[in-house]
Residue frames as a rotation matrix with the C-alpha (Angstrom) as fourth column:
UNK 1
0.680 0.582 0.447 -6.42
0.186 0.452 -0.872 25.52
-0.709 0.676 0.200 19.84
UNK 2
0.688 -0.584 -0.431 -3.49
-0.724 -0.503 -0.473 27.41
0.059 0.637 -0.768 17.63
UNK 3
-0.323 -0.901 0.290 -0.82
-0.893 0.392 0.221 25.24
-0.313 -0.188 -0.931 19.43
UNK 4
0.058 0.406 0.912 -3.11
-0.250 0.890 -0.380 22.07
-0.967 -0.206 0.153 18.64
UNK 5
0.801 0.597 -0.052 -3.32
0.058 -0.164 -0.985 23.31
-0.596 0.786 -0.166 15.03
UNK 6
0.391 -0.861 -0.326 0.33
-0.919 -0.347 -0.188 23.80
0.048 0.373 -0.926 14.64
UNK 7
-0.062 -0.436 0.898 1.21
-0.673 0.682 0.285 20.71
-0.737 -0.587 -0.336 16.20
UNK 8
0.420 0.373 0.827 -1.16
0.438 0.716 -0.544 18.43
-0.795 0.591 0.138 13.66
UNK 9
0.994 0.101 -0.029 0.24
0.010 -0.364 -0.931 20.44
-0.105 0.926 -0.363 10.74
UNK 10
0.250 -0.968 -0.014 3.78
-0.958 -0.250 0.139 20.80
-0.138 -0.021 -0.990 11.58
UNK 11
0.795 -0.269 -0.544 5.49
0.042 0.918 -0.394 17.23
0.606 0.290 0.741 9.60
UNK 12
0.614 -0.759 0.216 8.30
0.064 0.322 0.945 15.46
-0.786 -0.566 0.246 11.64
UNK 13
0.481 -0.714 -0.509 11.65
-0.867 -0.300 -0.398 15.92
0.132 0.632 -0.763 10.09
UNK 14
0.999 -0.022 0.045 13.20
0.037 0.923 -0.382 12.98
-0.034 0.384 0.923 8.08
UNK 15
-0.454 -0.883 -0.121 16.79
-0.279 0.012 0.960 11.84
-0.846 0.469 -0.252 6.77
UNK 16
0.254 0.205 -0.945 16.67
-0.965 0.121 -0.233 11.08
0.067 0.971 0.229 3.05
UNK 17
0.453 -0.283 0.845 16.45
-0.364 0.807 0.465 7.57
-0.814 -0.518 0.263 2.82
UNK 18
-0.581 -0.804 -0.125 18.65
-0.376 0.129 0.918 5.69
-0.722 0.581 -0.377 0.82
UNK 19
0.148 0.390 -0.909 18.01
-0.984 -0.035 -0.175 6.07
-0.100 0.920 0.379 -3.16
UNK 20
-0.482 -0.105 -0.870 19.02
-0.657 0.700 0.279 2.20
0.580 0.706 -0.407 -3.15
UNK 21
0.793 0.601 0.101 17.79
-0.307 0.250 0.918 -0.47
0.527 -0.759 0.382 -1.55
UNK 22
0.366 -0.667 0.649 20.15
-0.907 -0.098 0.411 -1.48
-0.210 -0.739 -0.640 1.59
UNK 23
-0.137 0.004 -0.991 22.19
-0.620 0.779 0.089 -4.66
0.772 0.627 -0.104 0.42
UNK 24
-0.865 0.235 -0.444 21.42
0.423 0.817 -0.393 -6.41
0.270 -0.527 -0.806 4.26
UNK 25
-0.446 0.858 0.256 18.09
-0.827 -0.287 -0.483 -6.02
-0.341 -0.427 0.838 5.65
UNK 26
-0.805 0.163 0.571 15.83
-0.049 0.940 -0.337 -9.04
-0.591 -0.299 -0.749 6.60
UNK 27
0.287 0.940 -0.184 12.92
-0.234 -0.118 -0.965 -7.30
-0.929 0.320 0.186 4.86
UNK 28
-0.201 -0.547 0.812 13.00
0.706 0.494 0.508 -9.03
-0.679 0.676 0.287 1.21
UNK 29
-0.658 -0.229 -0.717 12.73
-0.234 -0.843 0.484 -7.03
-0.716 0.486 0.501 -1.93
UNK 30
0.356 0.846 0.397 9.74
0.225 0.335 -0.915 -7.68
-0.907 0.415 -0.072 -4.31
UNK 31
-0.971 -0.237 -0.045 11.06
-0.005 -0.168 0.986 -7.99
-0.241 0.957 0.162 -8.37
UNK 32
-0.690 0.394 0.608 7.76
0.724 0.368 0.584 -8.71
0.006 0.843 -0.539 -9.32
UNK 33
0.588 0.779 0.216 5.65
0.686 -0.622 0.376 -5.46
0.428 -0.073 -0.901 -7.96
UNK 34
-0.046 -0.306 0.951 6.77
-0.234 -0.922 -0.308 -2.49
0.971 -0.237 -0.029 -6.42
UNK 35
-0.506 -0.118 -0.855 8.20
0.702 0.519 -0.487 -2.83
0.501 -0.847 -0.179 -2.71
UNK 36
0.160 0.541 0.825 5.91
-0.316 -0.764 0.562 -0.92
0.935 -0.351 0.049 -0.23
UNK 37
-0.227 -0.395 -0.890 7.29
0.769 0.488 -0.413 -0.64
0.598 -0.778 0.193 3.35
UNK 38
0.072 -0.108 0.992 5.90
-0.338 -0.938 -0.078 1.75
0.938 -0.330 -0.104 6.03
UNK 39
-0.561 -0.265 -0.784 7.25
0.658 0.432 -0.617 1.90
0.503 -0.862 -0.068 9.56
UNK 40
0.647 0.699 0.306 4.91
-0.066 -0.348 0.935 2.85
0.760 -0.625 -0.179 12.67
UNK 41
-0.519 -0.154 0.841 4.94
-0.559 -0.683 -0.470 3.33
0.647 -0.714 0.268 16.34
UNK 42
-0.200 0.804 -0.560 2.40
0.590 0.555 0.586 0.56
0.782 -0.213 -0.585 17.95
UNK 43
-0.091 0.500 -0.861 1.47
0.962 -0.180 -0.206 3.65
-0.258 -0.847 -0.464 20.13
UNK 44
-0.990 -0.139 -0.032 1.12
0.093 -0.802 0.590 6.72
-0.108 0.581 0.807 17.48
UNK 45
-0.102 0.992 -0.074 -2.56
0.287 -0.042 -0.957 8.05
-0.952 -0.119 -0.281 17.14
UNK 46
0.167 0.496 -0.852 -1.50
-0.787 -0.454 -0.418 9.70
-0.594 0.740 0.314 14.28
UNK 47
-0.653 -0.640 -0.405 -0.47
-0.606 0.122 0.786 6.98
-0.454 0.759 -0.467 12.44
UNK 48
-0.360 0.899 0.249 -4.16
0.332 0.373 -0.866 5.21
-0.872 -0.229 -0.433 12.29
UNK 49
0.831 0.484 -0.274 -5.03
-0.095 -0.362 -0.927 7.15
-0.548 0.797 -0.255 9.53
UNK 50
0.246 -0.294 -0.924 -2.03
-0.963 -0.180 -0.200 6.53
-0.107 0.939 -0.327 7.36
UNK 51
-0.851 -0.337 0.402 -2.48
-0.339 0.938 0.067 3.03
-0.400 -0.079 -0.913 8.06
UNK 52
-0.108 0.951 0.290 -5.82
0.246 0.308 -0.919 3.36
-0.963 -0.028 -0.267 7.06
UNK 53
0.195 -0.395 -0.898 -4.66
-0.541 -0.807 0.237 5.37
-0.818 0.439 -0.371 3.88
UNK 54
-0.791 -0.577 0.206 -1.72
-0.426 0.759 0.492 2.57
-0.440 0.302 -0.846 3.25
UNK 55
-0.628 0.372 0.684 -4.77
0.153 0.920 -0.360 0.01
-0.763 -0.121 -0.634 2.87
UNK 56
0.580 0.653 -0.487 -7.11
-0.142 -0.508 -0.849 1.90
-0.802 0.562 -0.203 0.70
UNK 57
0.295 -0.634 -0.715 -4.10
-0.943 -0.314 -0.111 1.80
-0.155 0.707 -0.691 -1.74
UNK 58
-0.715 -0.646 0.267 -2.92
-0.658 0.751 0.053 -1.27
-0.235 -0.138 -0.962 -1.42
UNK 59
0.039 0.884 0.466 -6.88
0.360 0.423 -0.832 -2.73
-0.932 0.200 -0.302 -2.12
UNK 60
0.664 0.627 -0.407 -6.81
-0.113 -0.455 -0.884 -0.76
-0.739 0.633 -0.231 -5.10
UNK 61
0.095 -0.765 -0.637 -3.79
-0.980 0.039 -0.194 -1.15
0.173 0.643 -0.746 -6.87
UNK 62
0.925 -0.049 -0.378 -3.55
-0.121 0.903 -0.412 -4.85
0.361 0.427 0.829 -5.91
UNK 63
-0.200 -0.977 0.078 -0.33
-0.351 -0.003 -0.936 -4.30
0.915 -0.215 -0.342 -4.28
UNK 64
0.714 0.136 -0.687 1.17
0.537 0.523 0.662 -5.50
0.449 -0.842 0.300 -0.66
UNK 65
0.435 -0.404 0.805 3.22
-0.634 -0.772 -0.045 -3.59
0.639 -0.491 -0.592 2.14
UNK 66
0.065 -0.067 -0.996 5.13
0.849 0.528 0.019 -4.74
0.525 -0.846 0.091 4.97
UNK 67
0.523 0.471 0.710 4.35
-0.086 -0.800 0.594 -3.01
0.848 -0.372 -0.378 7.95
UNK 68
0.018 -0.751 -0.660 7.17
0.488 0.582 -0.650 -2.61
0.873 -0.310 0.377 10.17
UNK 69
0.856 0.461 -0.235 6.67
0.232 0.064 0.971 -2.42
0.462 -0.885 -0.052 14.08
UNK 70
-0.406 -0.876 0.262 9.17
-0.347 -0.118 -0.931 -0.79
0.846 -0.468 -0.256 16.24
UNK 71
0.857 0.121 -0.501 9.65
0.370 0.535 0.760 -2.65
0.360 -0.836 0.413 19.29
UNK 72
0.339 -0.547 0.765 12.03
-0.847 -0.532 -0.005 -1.34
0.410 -0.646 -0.644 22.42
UNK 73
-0.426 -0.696 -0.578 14.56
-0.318 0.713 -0.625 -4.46
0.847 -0.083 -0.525 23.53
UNK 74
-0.980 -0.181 0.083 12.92
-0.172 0.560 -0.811 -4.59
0.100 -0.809 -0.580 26.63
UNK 75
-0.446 0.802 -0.398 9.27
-0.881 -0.471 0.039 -4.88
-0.156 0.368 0.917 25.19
UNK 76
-0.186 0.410 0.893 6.94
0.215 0.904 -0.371 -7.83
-0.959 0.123 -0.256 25.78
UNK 77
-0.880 -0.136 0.455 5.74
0.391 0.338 0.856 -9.09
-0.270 0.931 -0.244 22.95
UNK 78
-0.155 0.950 0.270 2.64
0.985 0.130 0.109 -7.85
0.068 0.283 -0.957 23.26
UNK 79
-0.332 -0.097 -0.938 3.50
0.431 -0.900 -0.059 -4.17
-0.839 -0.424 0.340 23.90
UNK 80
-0.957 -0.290 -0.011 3.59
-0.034 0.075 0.997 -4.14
-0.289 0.954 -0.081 19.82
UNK 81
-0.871 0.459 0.177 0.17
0.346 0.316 0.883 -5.59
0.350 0.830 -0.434 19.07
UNK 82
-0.604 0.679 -0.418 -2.07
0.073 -0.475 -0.877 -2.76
-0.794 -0.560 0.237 19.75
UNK 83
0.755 0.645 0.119 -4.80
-0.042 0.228 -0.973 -1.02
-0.655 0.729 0.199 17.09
UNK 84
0.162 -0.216 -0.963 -2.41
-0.770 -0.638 0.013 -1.01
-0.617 0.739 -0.270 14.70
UNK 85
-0.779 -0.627 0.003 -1.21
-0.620 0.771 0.147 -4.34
-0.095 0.113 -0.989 14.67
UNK 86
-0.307 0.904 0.297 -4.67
0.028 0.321 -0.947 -5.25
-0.951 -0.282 -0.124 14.90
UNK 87
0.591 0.583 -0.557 -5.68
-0.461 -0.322 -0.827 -3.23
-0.662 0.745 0.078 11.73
UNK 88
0.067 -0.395 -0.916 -3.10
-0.969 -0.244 0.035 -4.93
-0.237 0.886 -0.399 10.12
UNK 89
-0.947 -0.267 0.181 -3.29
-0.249 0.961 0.118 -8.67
-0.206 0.067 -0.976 10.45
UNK 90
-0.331 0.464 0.822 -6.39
0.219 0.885 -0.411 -8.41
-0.918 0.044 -0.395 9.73
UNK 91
0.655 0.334 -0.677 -5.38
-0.478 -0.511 -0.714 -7.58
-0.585 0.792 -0.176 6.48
UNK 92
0.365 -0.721 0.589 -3.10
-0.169 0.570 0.804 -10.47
-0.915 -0.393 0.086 6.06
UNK 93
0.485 0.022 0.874 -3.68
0.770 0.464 -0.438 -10.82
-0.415 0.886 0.208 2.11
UNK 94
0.616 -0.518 0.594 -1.54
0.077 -0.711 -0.700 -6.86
0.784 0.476 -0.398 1.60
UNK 95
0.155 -0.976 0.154 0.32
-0.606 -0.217 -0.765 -6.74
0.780 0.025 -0.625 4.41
UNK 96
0.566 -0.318 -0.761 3.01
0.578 0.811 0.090 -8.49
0.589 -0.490 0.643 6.56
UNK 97
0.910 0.243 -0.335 3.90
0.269 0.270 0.925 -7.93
0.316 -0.932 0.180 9.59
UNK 98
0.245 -0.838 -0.487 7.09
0.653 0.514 -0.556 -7.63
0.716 -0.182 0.674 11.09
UNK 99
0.673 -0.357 -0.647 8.82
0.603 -0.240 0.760 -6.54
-0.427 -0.902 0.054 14.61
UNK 100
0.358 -0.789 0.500 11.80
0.244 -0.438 -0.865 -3.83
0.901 0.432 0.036 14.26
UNK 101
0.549 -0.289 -0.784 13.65
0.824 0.033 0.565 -4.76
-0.138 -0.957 0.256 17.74
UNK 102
0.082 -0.650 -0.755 15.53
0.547 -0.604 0.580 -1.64
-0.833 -0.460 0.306 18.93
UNK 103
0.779 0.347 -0.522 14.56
-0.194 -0.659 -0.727 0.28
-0.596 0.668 -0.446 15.52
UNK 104
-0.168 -0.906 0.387 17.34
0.235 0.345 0.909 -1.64
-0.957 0.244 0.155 13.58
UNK 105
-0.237 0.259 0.936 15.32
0.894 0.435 0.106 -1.68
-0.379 0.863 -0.335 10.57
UNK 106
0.851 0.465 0.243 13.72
0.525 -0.748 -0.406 1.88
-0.007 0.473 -0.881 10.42
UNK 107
0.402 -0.768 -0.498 17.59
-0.185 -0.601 0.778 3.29
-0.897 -0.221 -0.383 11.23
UNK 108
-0.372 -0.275 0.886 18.65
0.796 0.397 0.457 0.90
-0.478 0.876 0.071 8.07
UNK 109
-0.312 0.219 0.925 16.22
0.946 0.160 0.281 2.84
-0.087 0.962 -0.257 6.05
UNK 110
-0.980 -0.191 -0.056 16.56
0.197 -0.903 -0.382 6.39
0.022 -0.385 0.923 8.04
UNK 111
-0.068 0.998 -0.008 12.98
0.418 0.036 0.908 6.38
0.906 0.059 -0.420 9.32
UNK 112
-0.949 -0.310 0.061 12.80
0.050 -0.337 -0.940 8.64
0.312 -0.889 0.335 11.96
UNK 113
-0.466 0.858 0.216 8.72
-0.845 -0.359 -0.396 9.28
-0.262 -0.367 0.892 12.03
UNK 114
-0.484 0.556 0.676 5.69
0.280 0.830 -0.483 6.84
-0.829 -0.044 -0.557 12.42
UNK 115
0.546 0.808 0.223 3.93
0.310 0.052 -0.949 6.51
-0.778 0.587 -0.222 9.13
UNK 116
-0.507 -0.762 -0.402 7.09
-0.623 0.002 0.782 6.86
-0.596 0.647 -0.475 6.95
UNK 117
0.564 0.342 0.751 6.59
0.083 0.882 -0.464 5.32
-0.821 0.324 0.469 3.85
UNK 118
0.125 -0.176 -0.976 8.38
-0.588 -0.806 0.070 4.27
-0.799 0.565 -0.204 1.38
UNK 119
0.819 0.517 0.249 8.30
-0.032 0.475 -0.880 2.69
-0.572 0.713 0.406 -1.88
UNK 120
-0.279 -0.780 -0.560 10.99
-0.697 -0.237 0.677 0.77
-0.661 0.579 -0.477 -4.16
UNK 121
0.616 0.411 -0.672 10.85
-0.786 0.274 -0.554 -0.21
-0.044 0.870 0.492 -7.90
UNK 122
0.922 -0.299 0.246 11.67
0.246 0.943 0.225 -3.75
-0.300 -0.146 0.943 -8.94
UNK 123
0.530 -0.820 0.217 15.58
0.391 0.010 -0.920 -2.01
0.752 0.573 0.326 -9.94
UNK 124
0.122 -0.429 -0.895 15.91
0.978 0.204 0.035 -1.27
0.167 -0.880 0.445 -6.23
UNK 125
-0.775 -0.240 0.585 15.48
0.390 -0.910 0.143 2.09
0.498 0.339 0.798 -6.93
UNK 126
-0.688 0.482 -0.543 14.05
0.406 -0.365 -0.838 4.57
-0.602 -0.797 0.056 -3.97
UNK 127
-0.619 0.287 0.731 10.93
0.622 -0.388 0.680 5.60
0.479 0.876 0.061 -6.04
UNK 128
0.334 0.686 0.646 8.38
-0.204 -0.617 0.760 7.53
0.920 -0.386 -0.066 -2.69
UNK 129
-0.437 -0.535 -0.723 9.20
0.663 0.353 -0.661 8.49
0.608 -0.768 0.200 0.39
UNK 130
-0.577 0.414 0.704 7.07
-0.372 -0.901 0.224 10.18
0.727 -0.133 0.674 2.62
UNK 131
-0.716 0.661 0.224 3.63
0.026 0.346 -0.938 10.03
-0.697 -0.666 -0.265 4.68
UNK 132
-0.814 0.499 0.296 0.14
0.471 0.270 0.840 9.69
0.339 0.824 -0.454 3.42
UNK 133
0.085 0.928 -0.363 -1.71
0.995 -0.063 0.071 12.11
0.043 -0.367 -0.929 5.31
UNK 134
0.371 0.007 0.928 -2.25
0.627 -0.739 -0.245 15.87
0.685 0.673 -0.279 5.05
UNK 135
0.170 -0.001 0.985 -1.89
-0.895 -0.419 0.154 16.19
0.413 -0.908 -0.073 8.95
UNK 136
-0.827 -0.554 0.096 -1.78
-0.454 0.558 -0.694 14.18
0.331 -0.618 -0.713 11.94
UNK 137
-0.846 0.461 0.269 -4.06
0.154 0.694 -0.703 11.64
-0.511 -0.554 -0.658 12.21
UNK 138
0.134 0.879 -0.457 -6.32
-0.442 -0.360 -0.821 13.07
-0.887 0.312 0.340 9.64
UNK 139
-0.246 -0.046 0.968 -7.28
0.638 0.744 0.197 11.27
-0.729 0.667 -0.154 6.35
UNK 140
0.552 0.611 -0.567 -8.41
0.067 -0.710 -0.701 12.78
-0.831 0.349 -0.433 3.16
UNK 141
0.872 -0.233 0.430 -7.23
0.348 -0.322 -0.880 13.66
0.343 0.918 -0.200 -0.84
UNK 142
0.743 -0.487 -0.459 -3.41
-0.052 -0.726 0.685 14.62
-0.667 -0.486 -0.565 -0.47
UNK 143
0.603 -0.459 -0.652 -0.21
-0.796 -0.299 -0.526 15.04
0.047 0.837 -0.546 -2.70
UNK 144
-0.540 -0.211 0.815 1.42
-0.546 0.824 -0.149 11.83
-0.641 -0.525 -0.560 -0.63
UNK 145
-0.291 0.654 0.699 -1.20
-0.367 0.598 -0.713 10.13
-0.884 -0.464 0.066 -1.52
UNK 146
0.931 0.297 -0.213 -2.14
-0.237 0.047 -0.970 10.75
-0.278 0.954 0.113 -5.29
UNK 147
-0.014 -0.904 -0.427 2.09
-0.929 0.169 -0.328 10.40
0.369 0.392 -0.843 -5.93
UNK 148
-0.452 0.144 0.880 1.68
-0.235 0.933 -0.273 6.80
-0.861 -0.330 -0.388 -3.83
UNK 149
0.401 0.804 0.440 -1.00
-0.049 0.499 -0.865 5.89
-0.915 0.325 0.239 -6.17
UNK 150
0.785 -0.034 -0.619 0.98
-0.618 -0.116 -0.777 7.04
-0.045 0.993 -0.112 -9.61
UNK 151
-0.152 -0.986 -0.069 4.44
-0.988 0.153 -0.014 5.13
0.024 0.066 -0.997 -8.47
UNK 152
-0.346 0.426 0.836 2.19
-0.351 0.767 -0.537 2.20
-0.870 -0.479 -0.116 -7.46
UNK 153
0.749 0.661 0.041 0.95
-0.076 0.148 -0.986 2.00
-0.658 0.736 0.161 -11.29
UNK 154
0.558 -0.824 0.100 4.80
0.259 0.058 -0.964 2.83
0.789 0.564 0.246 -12.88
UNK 155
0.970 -0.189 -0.156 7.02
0.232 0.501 0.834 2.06
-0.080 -0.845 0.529 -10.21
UNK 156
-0.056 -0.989 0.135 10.21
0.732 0.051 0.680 2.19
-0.679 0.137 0.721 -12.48
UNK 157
0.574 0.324 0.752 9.02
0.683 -0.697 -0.221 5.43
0.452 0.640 -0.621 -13.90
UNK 158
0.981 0.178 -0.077 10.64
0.182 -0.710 0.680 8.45
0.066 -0.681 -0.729 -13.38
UNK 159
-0.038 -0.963 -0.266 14.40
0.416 0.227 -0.881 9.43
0.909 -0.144 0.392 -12.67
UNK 160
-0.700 -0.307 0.645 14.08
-0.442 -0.523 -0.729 11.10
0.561 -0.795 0.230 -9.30
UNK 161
-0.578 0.566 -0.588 12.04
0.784 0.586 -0.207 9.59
0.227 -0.580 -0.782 -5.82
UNK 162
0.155 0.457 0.876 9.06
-0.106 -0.874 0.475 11.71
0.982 -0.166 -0.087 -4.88
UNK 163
-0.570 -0.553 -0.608 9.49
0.639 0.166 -0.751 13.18
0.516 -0.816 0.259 -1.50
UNK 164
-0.058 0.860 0.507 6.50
0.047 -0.505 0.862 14.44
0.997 0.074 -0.011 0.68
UNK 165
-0.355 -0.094 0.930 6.00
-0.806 -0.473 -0.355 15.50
0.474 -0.876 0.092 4.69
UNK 166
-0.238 0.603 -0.761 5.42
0.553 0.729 0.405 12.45
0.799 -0.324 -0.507 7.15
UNK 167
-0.526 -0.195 0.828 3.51
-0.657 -0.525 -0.541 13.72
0.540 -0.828 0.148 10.18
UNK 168
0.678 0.031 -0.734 3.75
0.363 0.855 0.371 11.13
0.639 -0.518 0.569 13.00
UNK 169
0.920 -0.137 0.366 5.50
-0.383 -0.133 0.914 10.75
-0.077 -0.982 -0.175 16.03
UNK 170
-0.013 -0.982 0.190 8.73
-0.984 0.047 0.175 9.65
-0.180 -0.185 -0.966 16.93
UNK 171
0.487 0.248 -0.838 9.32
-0.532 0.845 -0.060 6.50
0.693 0.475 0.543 15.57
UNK 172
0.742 -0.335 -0.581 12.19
0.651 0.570 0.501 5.74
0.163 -0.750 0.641 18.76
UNK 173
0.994 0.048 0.100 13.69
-0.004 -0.886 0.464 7.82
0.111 -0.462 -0.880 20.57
UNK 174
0.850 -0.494 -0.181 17.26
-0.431 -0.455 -0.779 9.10
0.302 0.741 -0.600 20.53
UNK 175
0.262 -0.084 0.961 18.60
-0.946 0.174 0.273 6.65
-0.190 -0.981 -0.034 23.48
UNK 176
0.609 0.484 0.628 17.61
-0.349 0.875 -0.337 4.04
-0.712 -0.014 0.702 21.69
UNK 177
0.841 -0.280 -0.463 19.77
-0.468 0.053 -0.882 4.31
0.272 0.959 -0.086 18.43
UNK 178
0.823 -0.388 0.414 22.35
0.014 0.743 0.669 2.12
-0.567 -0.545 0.617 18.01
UNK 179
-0.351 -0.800 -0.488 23.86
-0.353 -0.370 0.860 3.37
-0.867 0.473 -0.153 14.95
């Protein structure tokens, strides 16, 4: 039970992602709201609850997300569209979709853990970066969460990005990187 307790508490270690936004990357930038982008696992248990999180926010503030899907090169197509992919399309009106073959996209934006999020203001400016849960797989009132909600209200507030534990799983494994 200790080791079970450490495990869910112990966050996955990040890179700092980049304070701008990247100038190639297929995902578009949003000028007119705050961009909200969090990358998953389509086989992460914990990340269920900060996908469930993600939404709660994203209903309340009016805002949208794109929810980006690692996928392994040699991965039917359907390997991808488990519960997560589920929980998200059928939320089609906050977020969109998208594959991330061979983790091209979450390396772009130095995501190493499922349930990364992060969040840029309409000056391209890295404004949250983190997770939204307090633990693994657990929901509930955190500091993630309430700092999501203020950046989500003044986006281009602020001179520094908040920065907060993501715990989640490997987002792809170290084989897999391509640079």
């Amino acid at each position: 039970m200790l080791a079970l307790g450490a495990y869910e508490g112990t966050p996955s270690h990040e890179q700092a992602a980049p304070l701008l936004w990247p100038a190639t990357t297929e995902v578009k930038l949003t000028r007119q709201q705050p961009t909200v982008l969090m990358f998953v696992h389509p086989h992460c248990p914990c990340t269920l609850a900060s996908l469930e999180q993600l939404l709660d926010v994203l209903t309340r503030h009016d805002a949208q997300a794109t929810l980006v899907v690692y996928e392994p090169a040699d991965a039917a197509p359907e390997w991808t569209q488990g519960a997560l992919w589920q929980l998200a399309t059928q939320h089609a009106d906050r977020v969109q979709v998208v594959r991330d073959p061979n983790a091209q996209l979450a390396q772009r934006f130095r995501a190493a853990t499922s349930g990364m999020c992060l969040v840029y203001g309409a000056g391209e400016r890295l404004r949250f970066a983190g997770g939204l849960t307090i633990s693994r797989g657990h929901r509930g009132a955190n500091e993630g969460l309430q700092t999501l909600e203020q950046v989500l209200t003044d986006a281009d507030g602020g001179d520094a990005a908040q920065r907060f534990p993501v715990f989640g799983c490997a987002l792809y494994s170290a084989e897999n990187e391509s640079g």
